[in-house]
Structure formats: C-alpha cells, structure tokens
BAFI-3210 file (N, C-alpha, C; in Angstrom, 3 decimals, decimal comma, padded with zeros to 6 digits):
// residues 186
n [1|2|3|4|5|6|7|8|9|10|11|12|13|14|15|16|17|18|19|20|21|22|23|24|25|26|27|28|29|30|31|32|33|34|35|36|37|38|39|40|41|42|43|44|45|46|47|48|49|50|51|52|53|54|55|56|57|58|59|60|61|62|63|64|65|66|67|68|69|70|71|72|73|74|75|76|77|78|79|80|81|82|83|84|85|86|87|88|89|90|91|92|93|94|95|96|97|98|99|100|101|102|103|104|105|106|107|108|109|110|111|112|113|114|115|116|117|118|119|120|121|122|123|124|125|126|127|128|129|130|131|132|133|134|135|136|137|138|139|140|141|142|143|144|145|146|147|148|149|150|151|152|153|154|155|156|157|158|159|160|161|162|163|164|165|166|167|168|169|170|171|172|173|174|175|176|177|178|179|180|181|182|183|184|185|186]
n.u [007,762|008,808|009,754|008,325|007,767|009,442|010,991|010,065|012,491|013,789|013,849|011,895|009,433|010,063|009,059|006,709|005,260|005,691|004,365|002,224|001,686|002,221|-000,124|-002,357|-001,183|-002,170|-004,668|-005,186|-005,246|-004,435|-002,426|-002,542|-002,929|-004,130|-006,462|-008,149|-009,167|-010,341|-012,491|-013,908|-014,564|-016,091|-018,511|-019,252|-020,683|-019,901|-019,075|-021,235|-020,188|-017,893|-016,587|-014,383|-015,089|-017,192|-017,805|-017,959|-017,825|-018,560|-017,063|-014,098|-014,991|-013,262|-010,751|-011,420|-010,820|-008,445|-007,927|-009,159|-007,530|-005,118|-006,031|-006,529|-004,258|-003,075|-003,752|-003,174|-000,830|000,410|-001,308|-000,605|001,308|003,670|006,374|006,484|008,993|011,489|011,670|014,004|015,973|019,032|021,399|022,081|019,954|018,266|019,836|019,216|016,433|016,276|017,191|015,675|013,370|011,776|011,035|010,555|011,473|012,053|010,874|008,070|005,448|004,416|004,660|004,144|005,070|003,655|001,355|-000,278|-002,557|-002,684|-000,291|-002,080|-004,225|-002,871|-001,900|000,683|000,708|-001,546|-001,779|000,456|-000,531|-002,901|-001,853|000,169|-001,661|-003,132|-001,083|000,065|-002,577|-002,674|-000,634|-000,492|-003,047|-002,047|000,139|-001,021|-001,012|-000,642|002,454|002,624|001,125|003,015|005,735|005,087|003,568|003,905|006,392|006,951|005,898|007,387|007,023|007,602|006,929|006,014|008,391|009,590|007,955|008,900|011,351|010,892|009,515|011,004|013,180|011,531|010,998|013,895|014,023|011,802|013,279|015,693|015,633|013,177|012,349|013,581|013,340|010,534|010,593|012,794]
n.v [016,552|013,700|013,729|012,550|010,155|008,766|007,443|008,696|010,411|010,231|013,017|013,893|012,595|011,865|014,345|015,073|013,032|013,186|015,759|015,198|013,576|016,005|017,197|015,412|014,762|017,555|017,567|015,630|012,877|009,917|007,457|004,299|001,798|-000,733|000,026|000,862|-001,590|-002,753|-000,385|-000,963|-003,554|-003,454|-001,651|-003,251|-004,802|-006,864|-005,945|-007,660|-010,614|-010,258|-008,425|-006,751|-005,437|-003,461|-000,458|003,091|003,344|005,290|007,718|007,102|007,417|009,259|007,639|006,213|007,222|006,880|004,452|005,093|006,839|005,003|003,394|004,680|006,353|004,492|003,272|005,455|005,873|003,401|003,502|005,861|007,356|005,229|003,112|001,170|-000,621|-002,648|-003,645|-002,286|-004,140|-005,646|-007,440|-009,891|-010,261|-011,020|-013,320|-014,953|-015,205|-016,252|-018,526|-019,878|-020,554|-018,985|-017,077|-014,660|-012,823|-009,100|-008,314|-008,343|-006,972|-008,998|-012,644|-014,874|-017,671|-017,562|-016,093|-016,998|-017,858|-020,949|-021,347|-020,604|-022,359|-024,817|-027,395|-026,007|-023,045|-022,552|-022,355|-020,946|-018,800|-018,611|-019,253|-016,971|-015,031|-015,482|-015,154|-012,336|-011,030|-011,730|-010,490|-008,005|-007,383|-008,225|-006,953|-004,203|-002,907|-002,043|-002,480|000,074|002,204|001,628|002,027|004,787|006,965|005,734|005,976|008,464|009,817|009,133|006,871|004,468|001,291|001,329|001,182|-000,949|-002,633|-002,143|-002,845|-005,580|-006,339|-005,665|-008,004|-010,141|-010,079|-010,229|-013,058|-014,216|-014,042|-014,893|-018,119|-018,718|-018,669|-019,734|-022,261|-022,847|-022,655|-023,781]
n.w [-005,915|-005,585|-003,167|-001,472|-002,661|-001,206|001,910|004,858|006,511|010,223|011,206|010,384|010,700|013,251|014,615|014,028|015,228|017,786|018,192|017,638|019,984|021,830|020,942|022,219|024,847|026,358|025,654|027,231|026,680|026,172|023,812|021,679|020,172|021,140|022,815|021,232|019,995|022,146|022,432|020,066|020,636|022,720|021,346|019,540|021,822|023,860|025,627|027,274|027,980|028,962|031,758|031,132|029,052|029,458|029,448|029,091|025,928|024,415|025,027|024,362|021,839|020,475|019,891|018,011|016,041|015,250|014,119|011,823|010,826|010,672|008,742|006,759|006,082|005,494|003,149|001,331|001,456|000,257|-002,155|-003,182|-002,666|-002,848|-004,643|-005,172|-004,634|-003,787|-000,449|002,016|002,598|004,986|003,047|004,751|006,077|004,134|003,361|005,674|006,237|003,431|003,989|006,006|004,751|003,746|000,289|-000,948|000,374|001,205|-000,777|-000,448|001,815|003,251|004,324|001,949|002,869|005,376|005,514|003,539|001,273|001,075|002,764|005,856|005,653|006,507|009,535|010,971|009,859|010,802|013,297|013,763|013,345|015,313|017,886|017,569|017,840|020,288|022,611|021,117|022,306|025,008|026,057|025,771|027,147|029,376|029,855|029,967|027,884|024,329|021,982|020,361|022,870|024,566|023,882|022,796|024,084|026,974|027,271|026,180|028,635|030,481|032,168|034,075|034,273|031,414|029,691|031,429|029,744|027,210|027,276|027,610|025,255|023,300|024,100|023,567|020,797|019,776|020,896|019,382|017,105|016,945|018,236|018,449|015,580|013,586|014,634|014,137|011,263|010,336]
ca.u [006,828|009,403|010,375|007,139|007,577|010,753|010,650|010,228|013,583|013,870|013,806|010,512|008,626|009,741|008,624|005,541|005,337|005,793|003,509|001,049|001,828|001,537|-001,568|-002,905|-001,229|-003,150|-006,140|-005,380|-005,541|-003,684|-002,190|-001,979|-003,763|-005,113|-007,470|-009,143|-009,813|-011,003|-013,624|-014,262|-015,457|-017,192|-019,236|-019,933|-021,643|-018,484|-019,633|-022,548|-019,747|-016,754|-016,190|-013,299|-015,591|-018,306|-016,839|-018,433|-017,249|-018,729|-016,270|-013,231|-014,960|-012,099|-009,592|-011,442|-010,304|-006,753|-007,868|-009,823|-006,414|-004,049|-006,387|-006,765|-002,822|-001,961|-004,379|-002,717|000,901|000,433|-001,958|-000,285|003,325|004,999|007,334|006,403|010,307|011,505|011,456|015,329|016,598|020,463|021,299|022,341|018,343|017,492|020,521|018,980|014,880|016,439|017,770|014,381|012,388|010,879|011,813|010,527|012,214|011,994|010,137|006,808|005,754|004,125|005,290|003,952|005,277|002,514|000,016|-000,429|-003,819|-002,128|000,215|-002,819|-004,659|-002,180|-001,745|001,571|-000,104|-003,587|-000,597|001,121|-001,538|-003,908|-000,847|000,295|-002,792|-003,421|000,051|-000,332|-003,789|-002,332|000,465|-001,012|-003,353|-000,974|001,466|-001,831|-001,155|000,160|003,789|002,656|001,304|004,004|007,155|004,896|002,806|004,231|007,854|007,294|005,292|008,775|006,678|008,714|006,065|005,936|009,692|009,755|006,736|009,163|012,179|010,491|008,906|011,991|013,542|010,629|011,160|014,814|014,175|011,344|013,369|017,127|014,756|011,412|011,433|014,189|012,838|009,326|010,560|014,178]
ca.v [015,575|012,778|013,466|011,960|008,742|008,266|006,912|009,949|010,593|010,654|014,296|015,115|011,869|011,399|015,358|014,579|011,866|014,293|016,662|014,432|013,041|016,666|017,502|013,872|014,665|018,493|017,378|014,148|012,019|008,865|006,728|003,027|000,836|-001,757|000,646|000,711|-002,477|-002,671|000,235|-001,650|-004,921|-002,816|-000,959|-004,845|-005,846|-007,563|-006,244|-008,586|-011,391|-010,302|-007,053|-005,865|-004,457|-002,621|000,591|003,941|003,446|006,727|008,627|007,002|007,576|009,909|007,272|005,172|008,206|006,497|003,237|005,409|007,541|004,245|002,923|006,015|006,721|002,931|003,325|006,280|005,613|002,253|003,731|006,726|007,107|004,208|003,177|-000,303|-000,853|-004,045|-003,138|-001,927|-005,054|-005,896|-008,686|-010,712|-010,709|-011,813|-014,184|-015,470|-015,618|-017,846|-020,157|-020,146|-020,607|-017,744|-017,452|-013,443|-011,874|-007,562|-008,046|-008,069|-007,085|-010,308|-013,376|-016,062|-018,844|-017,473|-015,425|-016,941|-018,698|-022,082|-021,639|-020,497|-023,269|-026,269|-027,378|-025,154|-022,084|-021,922|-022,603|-019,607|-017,270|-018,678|-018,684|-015,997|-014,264|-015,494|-014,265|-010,643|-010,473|-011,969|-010,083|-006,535|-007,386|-008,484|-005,020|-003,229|-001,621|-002,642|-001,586|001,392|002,955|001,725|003,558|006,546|007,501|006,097|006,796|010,216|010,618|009,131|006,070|003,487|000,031|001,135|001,268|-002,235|-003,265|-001,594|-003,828|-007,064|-006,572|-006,034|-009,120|-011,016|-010,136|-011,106|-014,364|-014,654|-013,982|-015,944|-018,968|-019,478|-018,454|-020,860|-023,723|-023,400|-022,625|-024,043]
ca.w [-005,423|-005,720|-002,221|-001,150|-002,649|-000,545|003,056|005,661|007,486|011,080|011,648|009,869|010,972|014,609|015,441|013,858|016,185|018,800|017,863|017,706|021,474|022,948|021,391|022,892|026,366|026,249|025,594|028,318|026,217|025,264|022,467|021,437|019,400|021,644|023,519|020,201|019,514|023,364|022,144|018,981|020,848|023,607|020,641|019,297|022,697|024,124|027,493|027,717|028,087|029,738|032,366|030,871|027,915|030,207|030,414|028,515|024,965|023,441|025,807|023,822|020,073|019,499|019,118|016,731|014,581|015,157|013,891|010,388|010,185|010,327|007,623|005,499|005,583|005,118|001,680|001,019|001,355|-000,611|-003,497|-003,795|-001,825|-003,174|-005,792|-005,711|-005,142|-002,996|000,728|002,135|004,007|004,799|002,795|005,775|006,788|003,146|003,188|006,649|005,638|002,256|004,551|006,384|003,472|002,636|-001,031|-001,512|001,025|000,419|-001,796|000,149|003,544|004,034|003,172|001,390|003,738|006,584|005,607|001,932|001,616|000,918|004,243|006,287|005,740|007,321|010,635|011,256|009,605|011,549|014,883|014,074|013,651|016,335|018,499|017,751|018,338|021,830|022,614|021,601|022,828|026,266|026,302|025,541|028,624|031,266|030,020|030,533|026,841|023,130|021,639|020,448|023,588|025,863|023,800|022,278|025,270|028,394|026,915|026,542|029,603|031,436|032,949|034,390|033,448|029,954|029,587|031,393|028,534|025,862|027,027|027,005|023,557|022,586|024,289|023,061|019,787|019,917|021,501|018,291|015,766|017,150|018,762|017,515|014,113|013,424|015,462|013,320|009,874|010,279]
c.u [007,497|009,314|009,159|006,801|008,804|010,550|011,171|011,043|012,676|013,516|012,414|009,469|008,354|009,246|007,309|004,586|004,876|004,709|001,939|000,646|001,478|000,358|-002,764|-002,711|-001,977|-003,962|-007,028|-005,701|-004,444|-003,573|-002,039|-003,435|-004,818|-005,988|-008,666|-010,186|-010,621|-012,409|-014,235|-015,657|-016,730|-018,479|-020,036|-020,901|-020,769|-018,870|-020,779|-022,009|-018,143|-016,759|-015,167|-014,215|-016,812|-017,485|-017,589|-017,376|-017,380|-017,989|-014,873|-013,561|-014,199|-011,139|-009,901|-010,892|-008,916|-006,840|-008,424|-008,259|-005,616|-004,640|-006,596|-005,077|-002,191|-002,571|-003,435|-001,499|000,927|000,038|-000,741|000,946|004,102|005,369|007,097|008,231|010,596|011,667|013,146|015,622|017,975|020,060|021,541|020,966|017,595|018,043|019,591|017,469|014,827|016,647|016,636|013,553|011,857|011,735|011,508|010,913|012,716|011,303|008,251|006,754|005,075|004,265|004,780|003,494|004,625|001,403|-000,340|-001,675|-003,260|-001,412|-000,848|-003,698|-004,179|-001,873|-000,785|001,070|-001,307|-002,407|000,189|000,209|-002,299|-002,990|-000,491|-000,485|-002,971|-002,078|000,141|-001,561|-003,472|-001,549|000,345|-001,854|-002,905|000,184|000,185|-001,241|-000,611|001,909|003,575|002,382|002,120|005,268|006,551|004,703|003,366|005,754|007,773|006,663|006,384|007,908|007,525|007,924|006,031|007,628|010,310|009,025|008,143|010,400|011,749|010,087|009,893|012,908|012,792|010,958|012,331|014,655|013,314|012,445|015,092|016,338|013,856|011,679|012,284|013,991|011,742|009,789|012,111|014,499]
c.v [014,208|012,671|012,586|010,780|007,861|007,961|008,491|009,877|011,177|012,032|014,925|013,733|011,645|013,277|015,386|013,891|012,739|015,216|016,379|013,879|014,691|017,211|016,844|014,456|016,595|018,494|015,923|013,338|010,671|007,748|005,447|002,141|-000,260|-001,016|000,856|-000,153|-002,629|-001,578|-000,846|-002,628|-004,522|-002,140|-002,319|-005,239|-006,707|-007,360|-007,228|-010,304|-011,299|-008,297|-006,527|-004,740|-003,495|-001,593|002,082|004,271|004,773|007,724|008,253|007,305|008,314|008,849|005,920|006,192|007,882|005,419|003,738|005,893|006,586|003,226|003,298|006,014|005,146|003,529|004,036|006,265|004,892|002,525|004,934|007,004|006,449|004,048|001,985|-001,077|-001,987|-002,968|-003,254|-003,020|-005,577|-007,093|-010,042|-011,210|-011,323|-012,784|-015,704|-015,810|-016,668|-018,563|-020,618|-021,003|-019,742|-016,771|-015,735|-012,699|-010,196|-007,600|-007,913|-007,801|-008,057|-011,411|-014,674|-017,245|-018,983|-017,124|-016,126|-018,181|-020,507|-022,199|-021,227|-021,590|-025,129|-025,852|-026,304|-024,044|-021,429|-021,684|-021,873|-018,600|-017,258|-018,417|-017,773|-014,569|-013,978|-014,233|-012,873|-010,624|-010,548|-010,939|-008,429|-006,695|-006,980|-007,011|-004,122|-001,842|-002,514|-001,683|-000,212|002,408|002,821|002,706|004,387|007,176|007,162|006,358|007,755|010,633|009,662|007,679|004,799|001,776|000,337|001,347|-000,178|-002,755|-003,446|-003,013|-005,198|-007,059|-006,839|-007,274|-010,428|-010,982|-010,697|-012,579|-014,944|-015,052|-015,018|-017,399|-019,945|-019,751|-019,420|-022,004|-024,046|-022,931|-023,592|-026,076]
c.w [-005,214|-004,073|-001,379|-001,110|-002,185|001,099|004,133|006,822|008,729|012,241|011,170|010,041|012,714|015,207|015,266|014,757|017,498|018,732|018,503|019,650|022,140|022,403|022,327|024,532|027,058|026,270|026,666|027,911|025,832|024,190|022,377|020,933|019,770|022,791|022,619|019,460|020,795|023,203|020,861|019,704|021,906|022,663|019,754|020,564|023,190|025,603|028,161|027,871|028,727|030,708|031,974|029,564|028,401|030,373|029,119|027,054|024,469|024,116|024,754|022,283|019,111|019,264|018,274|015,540|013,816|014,655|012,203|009,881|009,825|008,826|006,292|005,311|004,952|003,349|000,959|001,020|000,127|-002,483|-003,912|-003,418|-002,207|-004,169|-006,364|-005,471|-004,102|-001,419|001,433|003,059|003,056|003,592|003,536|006,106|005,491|003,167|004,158|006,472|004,672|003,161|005,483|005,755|003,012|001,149|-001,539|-000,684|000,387|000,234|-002,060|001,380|004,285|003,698|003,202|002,488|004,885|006,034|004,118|002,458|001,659|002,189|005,333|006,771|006,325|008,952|011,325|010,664|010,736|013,307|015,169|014,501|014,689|017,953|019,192|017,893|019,652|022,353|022,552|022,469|024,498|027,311|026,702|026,823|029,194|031,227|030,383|028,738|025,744|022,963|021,370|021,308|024,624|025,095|023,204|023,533|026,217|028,122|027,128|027,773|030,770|032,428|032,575|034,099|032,072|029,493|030,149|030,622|027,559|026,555|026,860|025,795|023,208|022,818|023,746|021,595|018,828|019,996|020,257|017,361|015,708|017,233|018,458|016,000|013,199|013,458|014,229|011,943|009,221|009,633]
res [x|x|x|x|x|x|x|x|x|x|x|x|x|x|x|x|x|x|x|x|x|x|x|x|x|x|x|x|x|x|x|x|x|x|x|x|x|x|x|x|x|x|x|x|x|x|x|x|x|x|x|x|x|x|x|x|x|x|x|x|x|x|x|x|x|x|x|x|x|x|x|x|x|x|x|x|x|x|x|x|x|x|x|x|x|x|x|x|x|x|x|x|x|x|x|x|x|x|x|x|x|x|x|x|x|x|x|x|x|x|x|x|x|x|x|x|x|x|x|x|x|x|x|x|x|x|x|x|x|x|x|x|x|x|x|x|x|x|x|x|x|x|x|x|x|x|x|x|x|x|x|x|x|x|x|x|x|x|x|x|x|x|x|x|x|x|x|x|x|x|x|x|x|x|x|x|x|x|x|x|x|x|x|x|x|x]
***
C-alpha cells in the first residue's frame, strides 16, 4: 500500500490519461475545465446577462462529474495519499523563491506570501489575484479553451490552435515566472 502514497510515475498516470481521453473522444465528448465552469455559471442564471451563457446546460451535466471527480480525488489524495512530506523542488527553485521572499518554499503548495489571509488583504495581494483572474478568465476565452483542454483534448486530437494555445501558455508562463514574478515580489 506504500506504493500509493508515492507520486504516480509517468507510465501508469499518463495512460490513464489516455484512457480517459478515448473514452471522452468515443462517446464525442470533450475535456477541459473551463467548459465547466461555463456550465456552472449557465446553471446559476448567467445567461440572463451575457450570451455566451445561453446555451443548453443540461446537455453538458456530464462534465460537472469532472469538476465532483477533481474534487473527490483532490480530498482523497490529500486525506488519504499523502505523506505530508515537503513537495520535490530543485534547490535552485527554493534557492530562487528565498530570494523572492517566500520563506516556505516545498513546503506548501501555496504560499503564504499570496494566498495567506494577511497577503490577500493589501493592495498588491487583492492586484495579483484580481489580476490574475481577469487574465486567465481572458485568456481561456480568446484560446477558446483552458490548459487542460488545449494539451489533453486538442493535443491528442492533433489540432493545430490548441498546440498554438499550448505554446503560448507555456511562453506565458516563462515570461511569468523570468519577468513578472520578479518585478512584483523582487
């Protein structure tokens, strides 16, 4: 049972992965997270203030199942999967977060210096998150999907816009983390 509370190699997580993608593209269906919250707000009444949320939610109610499963397995990893043990980063990226400021680096997966009720609450806090809110929410738009369904779903289904999505994230994320994250914590 040990092996359980160890992080699931490559070979028995990414076929999984897979698995999961051709039952989805069998049944015509597809994957990614922000189609969910798009049912979410449509199932709130969201259409009675913008046309993007008018659209027959109870046709998508299978993939709120993807929003119960990522909340049931998170529980479930956390309560019962883990070790509690610091989280595997180089030391170059802890070396580089100290010199940031963030003083628990590993050792949580969120840290303090943002999400902590005390950094939340100041001007640079509410400027990240509100921010950085717009930003994804913008961003996931204008790609016409979030990270996860541009490299699960249009990756494997060989589409050429979600493969230009997947490189900008990743250039974006670069340009965050050399750039930004320096500039505002530096």
């Amino acid at each position: 049972m040990d092996f359980l509370l160890q992080p699931w190699p490559w070979y028995v997580s990414g076929p999984l992965i897979a698995s999961v993608m051709f039952v989805l593209v069998y049944f015509g269906k597809t994957f990614g997270m922000s189609s969910n919250l798009r049912t979410l707000c449509a199932l709130g009444g969201a259409g009675r203030y913008s046309d993007f949320f008018r659209f027959d939610w109870k046709a998508q109610r299978w993939n709120l199942m993807v929003v119960l499963g990522a909340v049931l397995g998170g529980y479930i990893s956390v309560r019962f999967l883990s070790t509690g043990a610091p989280i595997a980063l180089s030391p170059e990226t802890i070396y580089d977060l100290k010199m940031l400021g963030f003083t628990n680096a590993g050792n949580t997966l969120l840290p303090a210096e943002i999400y902590g009720w005390d950094a939340v609450f100041t001007l640079k806090g509410m400027g990240i998150l509100i921010g950085g809110g717009f930003l994804v929410g913008f961003g996931t738009r204008y790609a016409g999907g979030c990270t996860s369904g541009h490299a699960i779903t249009g990756l494997s289904n060989l589409q050429l816009p979600s493969l230009i999505a997947v490189v900008g994230f990743f250039i974006g994320g670069l340009l965050m983390t050399h750039l930004l994250l320096p500039l505002i914590f530096g």
